[in-house]
C-alpha positions as a printed NumPy array, in Angstrom:
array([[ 20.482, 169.192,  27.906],
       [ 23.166, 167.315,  26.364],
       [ 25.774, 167.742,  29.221],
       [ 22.81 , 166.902,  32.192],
       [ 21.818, 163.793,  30.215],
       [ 25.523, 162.834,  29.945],
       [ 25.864, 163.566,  33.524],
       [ 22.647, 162.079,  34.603],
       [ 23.864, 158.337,  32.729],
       [ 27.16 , 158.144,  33.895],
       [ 25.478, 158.28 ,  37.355],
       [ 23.35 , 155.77 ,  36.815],
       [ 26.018, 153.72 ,  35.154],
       [ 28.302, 154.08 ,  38.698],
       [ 24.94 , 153.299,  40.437],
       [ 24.807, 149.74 ,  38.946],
       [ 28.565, 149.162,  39.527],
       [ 28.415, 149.617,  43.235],
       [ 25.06 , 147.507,  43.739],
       [ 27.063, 144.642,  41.369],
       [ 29.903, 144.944,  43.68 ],
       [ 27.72 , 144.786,  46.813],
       [ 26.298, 141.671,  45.665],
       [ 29.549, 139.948,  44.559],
       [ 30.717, 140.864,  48.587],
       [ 27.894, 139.478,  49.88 ],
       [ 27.915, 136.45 ,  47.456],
       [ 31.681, 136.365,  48.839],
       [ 30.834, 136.446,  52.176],
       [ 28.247, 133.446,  52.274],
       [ 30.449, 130.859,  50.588],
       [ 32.893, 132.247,  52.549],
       [ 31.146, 131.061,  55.839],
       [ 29.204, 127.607,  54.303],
       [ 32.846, 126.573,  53.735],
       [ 34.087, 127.308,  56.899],
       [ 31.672, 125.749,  58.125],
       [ 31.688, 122.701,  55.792],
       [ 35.212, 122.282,  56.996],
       [ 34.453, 122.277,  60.714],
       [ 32.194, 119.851,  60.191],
       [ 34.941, 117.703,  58.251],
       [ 37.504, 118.074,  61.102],
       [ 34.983, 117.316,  63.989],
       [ 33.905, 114.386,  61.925],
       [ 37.836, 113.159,  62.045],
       [ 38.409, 114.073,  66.152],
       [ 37.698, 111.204,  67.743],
       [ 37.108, 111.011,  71.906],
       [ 38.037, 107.981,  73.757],
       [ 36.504, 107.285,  77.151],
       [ 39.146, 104.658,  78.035],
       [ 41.758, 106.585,  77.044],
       [ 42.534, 108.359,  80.74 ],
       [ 43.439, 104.693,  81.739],
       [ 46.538, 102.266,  81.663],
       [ 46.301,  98.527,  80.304],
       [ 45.503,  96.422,  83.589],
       [ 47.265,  93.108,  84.22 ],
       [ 44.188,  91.489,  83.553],
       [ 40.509,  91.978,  83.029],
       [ 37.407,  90.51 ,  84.817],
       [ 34.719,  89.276,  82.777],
       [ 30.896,  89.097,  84.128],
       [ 28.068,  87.937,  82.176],
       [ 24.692,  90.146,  81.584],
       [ 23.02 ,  89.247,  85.131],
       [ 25.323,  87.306,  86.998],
       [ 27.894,  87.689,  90.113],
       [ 29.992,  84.853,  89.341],
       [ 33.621,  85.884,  86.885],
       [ 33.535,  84.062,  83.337],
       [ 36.795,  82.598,  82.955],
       [ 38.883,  83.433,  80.332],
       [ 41.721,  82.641,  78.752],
       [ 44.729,  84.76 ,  77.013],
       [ 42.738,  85.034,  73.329],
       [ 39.646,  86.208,  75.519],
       [ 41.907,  88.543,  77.468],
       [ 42.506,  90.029,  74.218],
       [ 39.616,  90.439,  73.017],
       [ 38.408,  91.868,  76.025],
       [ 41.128,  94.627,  75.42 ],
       [ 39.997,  95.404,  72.143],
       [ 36.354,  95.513,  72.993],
       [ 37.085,  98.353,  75.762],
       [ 39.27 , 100.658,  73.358],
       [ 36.294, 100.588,  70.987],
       [ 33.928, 103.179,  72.51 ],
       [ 34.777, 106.009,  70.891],
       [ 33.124, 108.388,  68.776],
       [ 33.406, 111.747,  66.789],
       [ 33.112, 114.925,  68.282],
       [ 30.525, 115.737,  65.276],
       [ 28.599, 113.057,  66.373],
       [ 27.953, 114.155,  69.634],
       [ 27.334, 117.468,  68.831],
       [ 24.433, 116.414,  66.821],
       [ 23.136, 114.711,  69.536],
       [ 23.596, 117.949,  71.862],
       [ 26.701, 115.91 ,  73.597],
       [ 29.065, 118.77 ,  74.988],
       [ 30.657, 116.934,  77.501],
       [ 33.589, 114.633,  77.157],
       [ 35.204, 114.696,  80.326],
       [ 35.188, 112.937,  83.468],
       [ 32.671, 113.785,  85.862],
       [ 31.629, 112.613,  89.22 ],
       [ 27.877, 111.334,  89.539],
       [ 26.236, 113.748,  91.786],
       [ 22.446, 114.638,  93.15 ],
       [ 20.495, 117.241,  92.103],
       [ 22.368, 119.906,  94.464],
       [ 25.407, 118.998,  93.161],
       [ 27.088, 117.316,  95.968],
       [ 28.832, 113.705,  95.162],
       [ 27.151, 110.848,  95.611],
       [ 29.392, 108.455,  98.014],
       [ 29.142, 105.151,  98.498],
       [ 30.9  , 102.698, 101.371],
       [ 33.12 , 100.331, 100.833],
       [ 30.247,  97.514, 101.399],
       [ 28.293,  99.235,  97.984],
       [ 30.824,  99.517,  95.982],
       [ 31.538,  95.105,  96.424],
       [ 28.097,  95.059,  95.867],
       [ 28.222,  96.631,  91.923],
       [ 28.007,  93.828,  89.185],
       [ 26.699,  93.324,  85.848],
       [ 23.057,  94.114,  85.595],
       [ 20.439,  92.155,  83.229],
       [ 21.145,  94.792,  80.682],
       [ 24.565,  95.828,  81.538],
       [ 27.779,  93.56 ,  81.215],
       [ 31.045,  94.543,  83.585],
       [ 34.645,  94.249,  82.824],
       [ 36.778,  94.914,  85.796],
       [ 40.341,  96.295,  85.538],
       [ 43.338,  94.622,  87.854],
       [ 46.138,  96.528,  88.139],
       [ 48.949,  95.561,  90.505],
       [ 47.613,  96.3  ,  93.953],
       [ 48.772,  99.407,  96.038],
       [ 51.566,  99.622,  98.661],
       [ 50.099,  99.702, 102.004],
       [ 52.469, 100.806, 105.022],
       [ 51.504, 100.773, 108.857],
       [ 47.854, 101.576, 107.554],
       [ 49.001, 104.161, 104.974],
       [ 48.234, 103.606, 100.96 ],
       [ 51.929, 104.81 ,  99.023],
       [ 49.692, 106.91 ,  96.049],
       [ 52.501, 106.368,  93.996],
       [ 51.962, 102.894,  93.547],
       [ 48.587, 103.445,  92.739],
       [ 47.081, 104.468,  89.526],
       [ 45.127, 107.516,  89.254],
       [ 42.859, 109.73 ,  87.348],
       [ 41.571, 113.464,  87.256],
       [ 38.277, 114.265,  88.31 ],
       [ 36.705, 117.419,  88.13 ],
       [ 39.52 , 119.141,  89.877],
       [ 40.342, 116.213,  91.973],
       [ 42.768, 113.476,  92.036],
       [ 41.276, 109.644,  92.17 ],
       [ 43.86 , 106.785,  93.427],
       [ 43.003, 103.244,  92.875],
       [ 44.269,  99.675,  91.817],
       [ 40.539,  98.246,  90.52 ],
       [ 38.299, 100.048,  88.482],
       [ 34.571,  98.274,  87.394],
       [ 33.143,  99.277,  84.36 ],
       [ 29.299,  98.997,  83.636],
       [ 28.63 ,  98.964,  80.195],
       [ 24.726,  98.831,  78.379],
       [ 24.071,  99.247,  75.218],
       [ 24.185, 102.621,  73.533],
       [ 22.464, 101.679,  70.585],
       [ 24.627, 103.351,  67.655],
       [ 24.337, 106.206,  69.576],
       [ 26.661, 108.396,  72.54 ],
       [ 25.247, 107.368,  75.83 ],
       [ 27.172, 107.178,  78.902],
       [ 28.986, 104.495,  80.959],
       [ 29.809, 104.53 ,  84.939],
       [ 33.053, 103.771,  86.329],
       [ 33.996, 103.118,  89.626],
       [ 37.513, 103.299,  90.758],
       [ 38.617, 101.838,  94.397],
       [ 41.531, 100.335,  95.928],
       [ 40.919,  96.655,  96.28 ],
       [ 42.186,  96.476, 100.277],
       [ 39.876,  99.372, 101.45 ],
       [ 36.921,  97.753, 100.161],
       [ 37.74 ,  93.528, 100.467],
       [ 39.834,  93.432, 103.823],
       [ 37.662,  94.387, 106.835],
       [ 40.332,  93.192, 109.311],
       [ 42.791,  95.537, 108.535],
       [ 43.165,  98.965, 111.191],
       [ 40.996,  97.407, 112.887],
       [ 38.143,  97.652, 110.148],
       [ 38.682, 101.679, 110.442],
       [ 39.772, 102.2  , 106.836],
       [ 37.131,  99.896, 105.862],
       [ 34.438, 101.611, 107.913],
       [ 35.556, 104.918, 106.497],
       [ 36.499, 104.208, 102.909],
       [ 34.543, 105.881, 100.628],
       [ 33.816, 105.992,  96.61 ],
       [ 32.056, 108.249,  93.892],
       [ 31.253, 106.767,  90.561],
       [ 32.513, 108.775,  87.46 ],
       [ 30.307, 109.019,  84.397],
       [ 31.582, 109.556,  80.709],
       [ 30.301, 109.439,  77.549],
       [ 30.67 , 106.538,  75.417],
       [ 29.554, 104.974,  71.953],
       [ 29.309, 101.397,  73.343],
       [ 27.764,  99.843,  70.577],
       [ 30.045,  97.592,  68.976],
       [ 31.851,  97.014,  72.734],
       [ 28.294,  95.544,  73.981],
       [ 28.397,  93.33 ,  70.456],
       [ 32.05 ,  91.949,  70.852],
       [ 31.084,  91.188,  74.699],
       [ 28.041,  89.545,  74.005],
       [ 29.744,  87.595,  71.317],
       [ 32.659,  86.469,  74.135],
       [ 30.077,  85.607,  76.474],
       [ 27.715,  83.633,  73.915],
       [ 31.52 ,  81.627,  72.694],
       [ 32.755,  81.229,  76.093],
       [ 29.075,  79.987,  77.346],
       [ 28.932,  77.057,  74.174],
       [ 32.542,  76.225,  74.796]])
């Protein structure tokens, strides 16, 4: 009887030892994982994405007003705020993952089978600041044109979902994202195709054609510095 009951507790006693080490695994395991993930969420927090960031500092940029055609003038201080206010858009990765924001890249603006969405050279002179939506132009020095031909490397250019956009001009539309990540539309073009009719005989002109590129943005404090330029520049 003795040697069973001796036998019979030591089992039991190995029995509790492997269900305490089970737990303290399992235990393991799950803070293991909350602080990976506790982490992940730290370093997304920190990576930042900028939707300006795929373009060069123009020579100058083009001010218009919520609702109107006509360029505010502005001087060199404006200019730089101006600059500032673009290369303010940006936002955590974290951020927009909470918001179920994936995509950070450059895309072209298409229809609902997926083809591009082109506009002539008339629509895209026609874009402008909306009564919700101010638009800062980009100048860059214009683009070589030889006998008719544009030299691409004297223009600036951009990657596009697999393709390669050339221009010298780019608009910007930019509402109001509301502490949020929304999205902004860009429209790159070269400033001859679209402006000089007379030129080839008004081929290129006739022919030229643009797709707008969407990206997503945290304009918030961009839409307050403009409205704050355009309020100063208005009482001045």
């Amino acid at each position: 009887m003795s040697k069973n009951g001796n036998k019979q507790q030591k089992s039991k006693s190995v029995t509790v030892v492997k269900s305490n080490k089970k737990a303290n695994i399992a235990v393991a395991i799950v803070v293991g994982i909350a602080a990976l993930f506790l982490i992940a969420v730290a370093v997304l927090s920190f990576v930042r994405v900028d939707p300006m960031d795929g373009f060069k500092r123009p020579e100058r940029y083009e001010f218009y007003n919520l609702g109107s055609s006509q360029q505010m003038s502005t001087n060199d201080s404006e200019q730089s705020k101006i600059r500032n206010a673009m290369g303010d858009m940006d936002f955590s990765v974290m951020n927009a993952i909470l918001q179920w924001n994936w995509d950070y890249s450059y895309n072209f603006v298409r229809n609902g089978k997926g083809k591009k969405i082109e506009m002539n050279a008339e629509a895209v002179s026609e874009i402008g600041a909306s009564n919700s939506a101010y638009m800062v132009e980009y100048v860059y020095k214009p683009v070589t044109i030889v006998d008719g031909k544009i030299n691409y490397k004297t223009a600036q250019s951009l990657e596009v979902d697999g393709e390669t956009v050339y221009f010298d001009r780019l608009k910007v539309l930019i509402g109001d994202t509301d502490d949020g990540v929304g999205e902004i539309y860009l429209y790159p073009y070269i400033y001859e195709r679209v402006h000089n009719q007379a030129a080839d005989d008004g081929e290129a002109y006739a022919s030229y054609r643009v797709t707008a590129i969407k990206v997503r943005a945290n304009t918030t404090k961009t839409y307050k510095a403009l409205a704050n330029l355009a309020k100063a520049n208005a009482n001045g």
